[in-house]
KEKE-3310 file (N, C-alpha, C; in steps of 0.2 Angstrom, whole numbers, plus 5000, padded with zeros to 4 digits):
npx = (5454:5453:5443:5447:5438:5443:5436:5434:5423:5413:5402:5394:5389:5396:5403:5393:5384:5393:5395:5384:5381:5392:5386:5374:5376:5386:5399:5416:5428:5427:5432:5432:5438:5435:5436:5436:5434:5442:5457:5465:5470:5483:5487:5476:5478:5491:5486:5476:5486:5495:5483:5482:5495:5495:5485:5492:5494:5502:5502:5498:5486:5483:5468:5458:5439:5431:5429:5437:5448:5451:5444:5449:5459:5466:5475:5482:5491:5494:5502:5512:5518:5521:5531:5541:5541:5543:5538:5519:5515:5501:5500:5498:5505:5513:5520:5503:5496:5483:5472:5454:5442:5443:5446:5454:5463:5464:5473:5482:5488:5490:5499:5511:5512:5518:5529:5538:5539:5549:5559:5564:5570:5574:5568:5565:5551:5536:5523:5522:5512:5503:5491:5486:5491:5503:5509:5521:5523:5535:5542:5535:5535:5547:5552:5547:5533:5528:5534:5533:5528:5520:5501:5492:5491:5506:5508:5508:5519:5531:5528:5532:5545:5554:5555:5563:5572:5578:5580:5571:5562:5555:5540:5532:5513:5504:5489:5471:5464:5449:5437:5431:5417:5409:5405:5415:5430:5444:5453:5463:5468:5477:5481:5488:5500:5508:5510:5518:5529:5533:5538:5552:5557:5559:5567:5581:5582:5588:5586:5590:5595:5582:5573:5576)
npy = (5394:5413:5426:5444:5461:5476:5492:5508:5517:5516:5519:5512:5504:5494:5489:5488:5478:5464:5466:5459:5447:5443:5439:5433:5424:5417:5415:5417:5414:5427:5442:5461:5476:5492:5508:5526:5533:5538:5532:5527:5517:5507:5508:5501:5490:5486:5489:5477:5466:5469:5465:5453:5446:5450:5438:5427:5423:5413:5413:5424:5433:5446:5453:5458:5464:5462:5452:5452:5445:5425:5419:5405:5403:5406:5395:5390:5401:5401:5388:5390:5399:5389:5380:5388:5400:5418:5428:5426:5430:5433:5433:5443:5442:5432:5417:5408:5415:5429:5442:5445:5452:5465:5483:5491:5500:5500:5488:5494:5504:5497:5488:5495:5501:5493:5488:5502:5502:5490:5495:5505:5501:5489:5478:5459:5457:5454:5455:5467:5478:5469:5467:5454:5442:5435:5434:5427:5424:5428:5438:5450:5454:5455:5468:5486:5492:5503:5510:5510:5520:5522:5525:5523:5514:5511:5507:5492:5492:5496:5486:5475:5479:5481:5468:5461:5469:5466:5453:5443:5429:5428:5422:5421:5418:5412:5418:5423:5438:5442:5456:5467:5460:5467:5484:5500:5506:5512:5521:5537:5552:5557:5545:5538:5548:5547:5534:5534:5544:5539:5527:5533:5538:5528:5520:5528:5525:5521:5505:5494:5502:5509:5501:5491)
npz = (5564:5568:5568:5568:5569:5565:5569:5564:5568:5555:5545:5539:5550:5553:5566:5574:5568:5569:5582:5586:5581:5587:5600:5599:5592:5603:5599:5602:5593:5586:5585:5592:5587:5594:5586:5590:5577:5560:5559:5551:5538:5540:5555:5559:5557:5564:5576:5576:5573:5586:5595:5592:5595:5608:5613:5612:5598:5585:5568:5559:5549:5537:5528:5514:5516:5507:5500:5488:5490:5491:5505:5507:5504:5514:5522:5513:5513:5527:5530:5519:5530:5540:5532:5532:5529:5535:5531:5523:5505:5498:5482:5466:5453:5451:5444:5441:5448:5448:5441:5441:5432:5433:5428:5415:5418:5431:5433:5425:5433:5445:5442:5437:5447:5458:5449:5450:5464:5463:5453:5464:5476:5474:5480:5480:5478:5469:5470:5480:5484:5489:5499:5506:5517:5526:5544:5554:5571:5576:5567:5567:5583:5582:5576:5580:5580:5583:5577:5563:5548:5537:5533:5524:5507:5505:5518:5515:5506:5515:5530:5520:5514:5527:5533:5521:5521:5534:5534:5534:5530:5514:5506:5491:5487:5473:5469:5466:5461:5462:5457:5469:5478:5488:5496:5494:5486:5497:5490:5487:5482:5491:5497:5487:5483:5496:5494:5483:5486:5496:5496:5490:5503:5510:5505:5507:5520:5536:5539:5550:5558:5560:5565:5572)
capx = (5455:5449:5443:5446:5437:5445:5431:5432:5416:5410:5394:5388:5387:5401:5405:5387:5383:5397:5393:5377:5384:5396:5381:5367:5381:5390:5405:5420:5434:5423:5433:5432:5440:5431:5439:5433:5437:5444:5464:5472:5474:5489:5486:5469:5482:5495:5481:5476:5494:5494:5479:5483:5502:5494:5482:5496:5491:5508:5501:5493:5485:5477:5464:5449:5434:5425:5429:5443:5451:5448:5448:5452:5468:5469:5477:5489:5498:5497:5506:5518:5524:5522:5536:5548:5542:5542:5528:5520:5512:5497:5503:5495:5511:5520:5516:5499:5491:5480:5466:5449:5436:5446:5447:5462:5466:5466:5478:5490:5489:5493:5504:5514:5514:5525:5538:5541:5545:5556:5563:5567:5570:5578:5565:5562:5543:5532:5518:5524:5506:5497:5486:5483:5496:5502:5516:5524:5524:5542:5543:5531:5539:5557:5550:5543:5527:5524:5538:5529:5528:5515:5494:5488:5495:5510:5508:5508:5525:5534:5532:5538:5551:5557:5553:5565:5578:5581:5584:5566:5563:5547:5537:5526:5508:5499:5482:5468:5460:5446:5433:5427:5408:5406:5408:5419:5439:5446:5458:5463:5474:5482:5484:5493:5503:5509:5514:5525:5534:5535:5544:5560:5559:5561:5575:5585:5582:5590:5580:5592:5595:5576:5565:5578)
capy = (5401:5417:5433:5453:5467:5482:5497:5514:5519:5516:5524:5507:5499:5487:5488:5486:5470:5461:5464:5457:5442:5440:5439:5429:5416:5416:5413:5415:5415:5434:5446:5464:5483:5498:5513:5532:5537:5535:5532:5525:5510:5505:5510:5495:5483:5488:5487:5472:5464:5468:5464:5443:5444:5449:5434:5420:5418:5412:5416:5432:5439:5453:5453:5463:5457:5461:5443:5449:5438:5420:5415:5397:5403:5410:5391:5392:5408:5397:5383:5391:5401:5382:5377:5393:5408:5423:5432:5426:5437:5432:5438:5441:5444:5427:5411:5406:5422:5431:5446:5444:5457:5470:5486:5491:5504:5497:5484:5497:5509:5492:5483:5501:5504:5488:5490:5509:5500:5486:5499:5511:5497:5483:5472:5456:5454:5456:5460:5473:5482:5467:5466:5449:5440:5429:5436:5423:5431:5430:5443:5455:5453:5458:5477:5493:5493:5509:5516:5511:5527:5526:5523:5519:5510:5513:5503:5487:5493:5497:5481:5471:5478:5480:5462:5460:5472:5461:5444:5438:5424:5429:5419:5425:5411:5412:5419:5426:5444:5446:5463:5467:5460:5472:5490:5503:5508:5519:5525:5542:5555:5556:5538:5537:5551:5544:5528:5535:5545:5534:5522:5535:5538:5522:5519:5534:5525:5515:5501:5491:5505:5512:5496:5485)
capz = (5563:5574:5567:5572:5565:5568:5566:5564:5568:5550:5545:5537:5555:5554:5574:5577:5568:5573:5588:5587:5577:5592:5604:5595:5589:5608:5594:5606:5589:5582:5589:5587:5589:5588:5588:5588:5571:5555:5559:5544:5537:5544:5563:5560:5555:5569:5582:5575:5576:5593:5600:5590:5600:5616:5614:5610:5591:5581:5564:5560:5543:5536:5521:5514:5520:5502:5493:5484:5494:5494:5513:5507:5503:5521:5525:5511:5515:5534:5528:5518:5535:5543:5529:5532:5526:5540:5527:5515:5503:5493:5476:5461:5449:5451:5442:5446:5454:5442:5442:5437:5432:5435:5421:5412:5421:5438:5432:5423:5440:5449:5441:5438:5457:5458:5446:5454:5472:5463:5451:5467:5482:5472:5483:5477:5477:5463:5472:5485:5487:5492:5507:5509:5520:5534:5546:5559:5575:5576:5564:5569:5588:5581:5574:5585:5575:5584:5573:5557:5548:5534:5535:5518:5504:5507:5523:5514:5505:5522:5529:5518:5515:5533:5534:5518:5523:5540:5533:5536:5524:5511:5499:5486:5486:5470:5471:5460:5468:5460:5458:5475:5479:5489:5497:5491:5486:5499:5486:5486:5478:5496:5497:5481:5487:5503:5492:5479:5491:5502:5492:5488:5511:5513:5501:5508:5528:5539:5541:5554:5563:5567:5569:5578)
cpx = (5450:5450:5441:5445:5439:5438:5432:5426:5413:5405:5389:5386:5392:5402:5396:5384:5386:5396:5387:5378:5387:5390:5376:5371:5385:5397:5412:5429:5430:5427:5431:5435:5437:5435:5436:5433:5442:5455:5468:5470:5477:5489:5480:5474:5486:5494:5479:5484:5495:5490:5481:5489:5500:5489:5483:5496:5500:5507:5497:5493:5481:5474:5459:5445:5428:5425:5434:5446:5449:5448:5449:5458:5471:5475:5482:5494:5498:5503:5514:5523:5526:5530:5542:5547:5541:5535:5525:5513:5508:5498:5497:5499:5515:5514:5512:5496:5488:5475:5463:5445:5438:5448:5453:5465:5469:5471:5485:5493:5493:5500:5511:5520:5519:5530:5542:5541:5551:5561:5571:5571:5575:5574:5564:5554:5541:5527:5517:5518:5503:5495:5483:5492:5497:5509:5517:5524:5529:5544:5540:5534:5546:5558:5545:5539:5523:5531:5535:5524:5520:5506:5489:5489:5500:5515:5512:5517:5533:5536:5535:5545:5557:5559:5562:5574:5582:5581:5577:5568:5555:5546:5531:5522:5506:5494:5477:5464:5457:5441:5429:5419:5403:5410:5411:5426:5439:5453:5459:5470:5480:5485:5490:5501:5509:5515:5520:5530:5537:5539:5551:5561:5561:5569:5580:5585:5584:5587:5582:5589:5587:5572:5568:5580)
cpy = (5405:5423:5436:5456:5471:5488:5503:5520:5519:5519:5517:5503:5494:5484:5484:5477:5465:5461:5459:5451:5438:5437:5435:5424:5412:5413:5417:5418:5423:5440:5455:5474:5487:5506:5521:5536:5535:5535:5531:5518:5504:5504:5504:5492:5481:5485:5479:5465:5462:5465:5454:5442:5445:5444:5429:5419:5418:5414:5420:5432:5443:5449:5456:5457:5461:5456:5447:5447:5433:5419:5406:5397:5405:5403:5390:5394:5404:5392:5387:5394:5396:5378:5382:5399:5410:5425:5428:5429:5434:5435:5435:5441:5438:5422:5407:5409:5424:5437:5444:5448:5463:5476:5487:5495:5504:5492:5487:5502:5502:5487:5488:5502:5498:5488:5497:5506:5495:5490:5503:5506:5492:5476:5467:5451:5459:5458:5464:5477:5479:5466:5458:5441:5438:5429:5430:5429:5434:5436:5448:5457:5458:5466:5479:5495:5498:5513:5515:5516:5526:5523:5520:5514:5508:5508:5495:5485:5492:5489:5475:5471:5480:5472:5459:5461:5468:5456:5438:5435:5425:5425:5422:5417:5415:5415:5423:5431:5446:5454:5462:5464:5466:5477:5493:5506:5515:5523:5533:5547:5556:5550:5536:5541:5551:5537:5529:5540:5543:5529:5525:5536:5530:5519:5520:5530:5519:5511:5498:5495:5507:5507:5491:5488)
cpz = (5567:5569:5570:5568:5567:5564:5569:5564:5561:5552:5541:5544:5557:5560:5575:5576:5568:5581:5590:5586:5584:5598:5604:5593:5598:5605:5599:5597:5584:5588:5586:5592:5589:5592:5585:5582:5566:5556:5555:5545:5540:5552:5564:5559:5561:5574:5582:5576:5585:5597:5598:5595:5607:5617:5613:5604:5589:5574:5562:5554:5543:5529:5520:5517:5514:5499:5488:5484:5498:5502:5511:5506:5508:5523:5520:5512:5523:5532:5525:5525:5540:5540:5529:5532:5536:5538:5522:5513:5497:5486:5467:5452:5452:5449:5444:5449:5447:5444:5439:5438:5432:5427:5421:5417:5426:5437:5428:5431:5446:5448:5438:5442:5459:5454:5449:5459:5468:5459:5459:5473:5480:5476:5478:5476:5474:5464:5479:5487:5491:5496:5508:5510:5526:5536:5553:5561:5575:5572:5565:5578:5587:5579:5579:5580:5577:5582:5563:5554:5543:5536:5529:5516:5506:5514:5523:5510:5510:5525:5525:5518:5520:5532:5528:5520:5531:5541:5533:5528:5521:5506:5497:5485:5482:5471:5465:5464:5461:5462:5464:5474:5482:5493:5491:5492:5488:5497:5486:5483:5484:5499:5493:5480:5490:5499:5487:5484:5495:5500:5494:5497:5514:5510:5503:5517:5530:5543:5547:5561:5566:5568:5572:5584)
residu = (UNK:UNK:UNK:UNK:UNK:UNK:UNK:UNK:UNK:UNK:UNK:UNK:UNK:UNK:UNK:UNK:UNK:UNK:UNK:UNK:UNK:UNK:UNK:UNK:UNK:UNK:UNK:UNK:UNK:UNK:UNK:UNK:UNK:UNK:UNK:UNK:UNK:UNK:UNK:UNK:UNK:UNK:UNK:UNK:UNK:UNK:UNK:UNK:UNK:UNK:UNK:UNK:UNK:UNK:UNK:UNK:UNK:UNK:UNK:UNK:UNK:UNK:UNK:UNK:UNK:UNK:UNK:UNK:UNK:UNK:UNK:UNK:UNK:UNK:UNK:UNK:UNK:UNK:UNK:UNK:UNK:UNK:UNK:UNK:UNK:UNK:UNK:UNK:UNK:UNK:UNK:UNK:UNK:UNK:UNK:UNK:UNK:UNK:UNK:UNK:UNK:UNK:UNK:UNK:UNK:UNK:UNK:UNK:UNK:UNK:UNK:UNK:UNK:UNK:UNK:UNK:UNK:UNK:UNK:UNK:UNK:UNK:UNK:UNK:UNK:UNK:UNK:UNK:UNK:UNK:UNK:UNK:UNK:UNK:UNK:UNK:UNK:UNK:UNK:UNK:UNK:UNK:UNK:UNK:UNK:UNK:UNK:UNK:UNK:UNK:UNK:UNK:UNK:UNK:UNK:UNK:UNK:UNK:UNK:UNK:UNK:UNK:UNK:UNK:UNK:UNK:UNK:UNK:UNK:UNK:UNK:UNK:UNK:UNK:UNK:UNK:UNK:UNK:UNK:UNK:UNK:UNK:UNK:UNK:UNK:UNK:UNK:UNK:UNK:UNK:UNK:UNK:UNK:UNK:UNK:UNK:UNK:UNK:UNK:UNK:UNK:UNK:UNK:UNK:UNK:UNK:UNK:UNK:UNK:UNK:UNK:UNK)
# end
């Protein structure tokens, strides 16, 4: 395993001590971005994507980097794209994945915001927001990831279901995402926004026609 931080010049330092990390370890698999400003979400993951495919890697994820996702699960979601899958999508909504710690609320506003994509999409994954996930490259190679429209949430919805809508083959790995250890949710009323609109825009579009 190689990790990339992508940093948006954070204000807690993140580019900084990473770098320091990279220097004082002479660690070689610590990569890392930093970029002048807060871009988006999505535009971190993107960049990220690309910088793994310009450096040979064949499978690629993303995940938080507070612990609410195991990294021991990071070789699971590897594996299963070893045994077929194109994506697969750490999920907390299929038998075997689970929340912990988490309040009610965040688990009605969550578990909500997936029925409203499958309701409006027909997609068939259960946990369609999730952010923690393992793309063969092959997959990510086949889509113009600089037509990838949204930046937040929203992000996480897109591709899948491009991925879905183009024949890729998806599995849902079990997982348990518990309550962040640390930092803070960059949730916002324009994120949430962004996501439920974003669903009925993607409905309405021709997935073939713009990302092949």
């Amino acid at each position: 395993m190689e990790v990339l931080i992508v940093d948006d010049n954070s204000p807690d330092g993140t580019g900084d001590i990473v770098q320091t990390l990279k220097e004082e370890s002479d660690e070689e698999r610590i990569h890392l971005i930093r970029r002048a400003g807060k871009l988006g979400l999505g535009t971190a993951y993107i960049a990220g994507f690309k910088y793994a495919m310009d450096h040979g890697f064949d499978y690629i994820s993303e995940m938080d980097a507070d612990f609410s996702h195991n990294p021991k699960d990071l070789m699971r979601l590897r594996q299963a794209c070893i045994d077929g899958a194109d994506v697969a999508i750490g999920s907390r909504y299929v038998k075997g994945g689970g929340l912990e710690n988490w309040p009610k609320d965040r688990i009605f506003i969550s578990k909500g915001g997936s029925l409203y994509v499958q309701l409006l999409t027909f997609m068939p994954v259960k946990d369609p927001t999730a952010g923690f996930i393992c793309y063969k490259r092959q997959f990510l190679e086949s889509i113009n990831l600089d037509k990838i429209e949204f930046t937040g949430y929203a992000f996480q919805i897109e591709m899948k279901y491009i991925a879905w809508k183009l024949g890729f083959k998806i599995k849902e790995v079990p997982i348990i995402f518990k309550e962040r250890e640390l930092g803070t949710s960059k949730m916002s009323g324009g994120i949430i926004k962004e996501a439920v609109t974003g669903v009925v825009k993607l409905r309405l579009r021709n997935i073939k026609k713009y990302y092949t």
